[in-house]
C-alpha positions in Angstrom: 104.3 110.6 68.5 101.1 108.8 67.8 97.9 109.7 69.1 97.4 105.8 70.2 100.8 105.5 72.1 98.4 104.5 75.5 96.3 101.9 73.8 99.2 100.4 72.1 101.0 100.5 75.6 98.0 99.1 77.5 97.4 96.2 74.6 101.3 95.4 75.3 101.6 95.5 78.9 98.3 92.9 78.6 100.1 90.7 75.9 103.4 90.8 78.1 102.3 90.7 81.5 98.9 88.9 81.9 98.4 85.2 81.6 95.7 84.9 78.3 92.1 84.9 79.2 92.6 86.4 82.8 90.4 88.9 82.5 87.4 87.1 81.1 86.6 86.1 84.6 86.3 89.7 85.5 82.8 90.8 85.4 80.6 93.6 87.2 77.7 93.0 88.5 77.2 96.9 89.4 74.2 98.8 88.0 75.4 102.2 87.0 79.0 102.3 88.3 80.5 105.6 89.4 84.1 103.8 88.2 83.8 101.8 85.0 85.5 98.5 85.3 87.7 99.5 82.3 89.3 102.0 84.5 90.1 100.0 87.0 91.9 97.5 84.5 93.6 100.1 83.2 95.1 101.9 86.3 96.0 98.7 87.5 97.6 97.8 84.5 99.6 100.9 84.5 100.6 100.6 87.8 102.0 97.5 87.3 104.4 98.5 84.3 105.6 101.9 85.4 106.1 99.5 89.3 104.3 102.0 91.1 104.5 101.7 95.3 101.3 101.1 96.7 99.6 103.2 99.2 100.0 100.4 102.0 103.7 100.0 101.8 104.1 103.7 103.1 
């Protein structure tokens, strides 16, 4: 298995899934973040594809 199966899943899931240019609007305006914003994009993202339940709906 390749050793870039997640980027190539995460550049697919934001091809597939998310309108283009959706997350140019998505900016930080933190200085020194604990969480990078990347991470956040990317959890969501995941989340999204593998249809994980959120922690509300329990």
């Amino acid at each position: 298995m390749s050793k870039r199966w997640l980027k190539d899943f995460l550049r697919y899931i934001n091809k597939v899934f998310l309108p283009e240019g959706c997350t140019k609007w998505a900016k930080d305006e933190r200085k020194d973040p604990e969480i990078e914003p990347g991470t956040i994009w990317v959890t969501l993202l995941i989340g999204f594809a593998l249809q994980v339940q959120s922690l509300e709906e329990t």
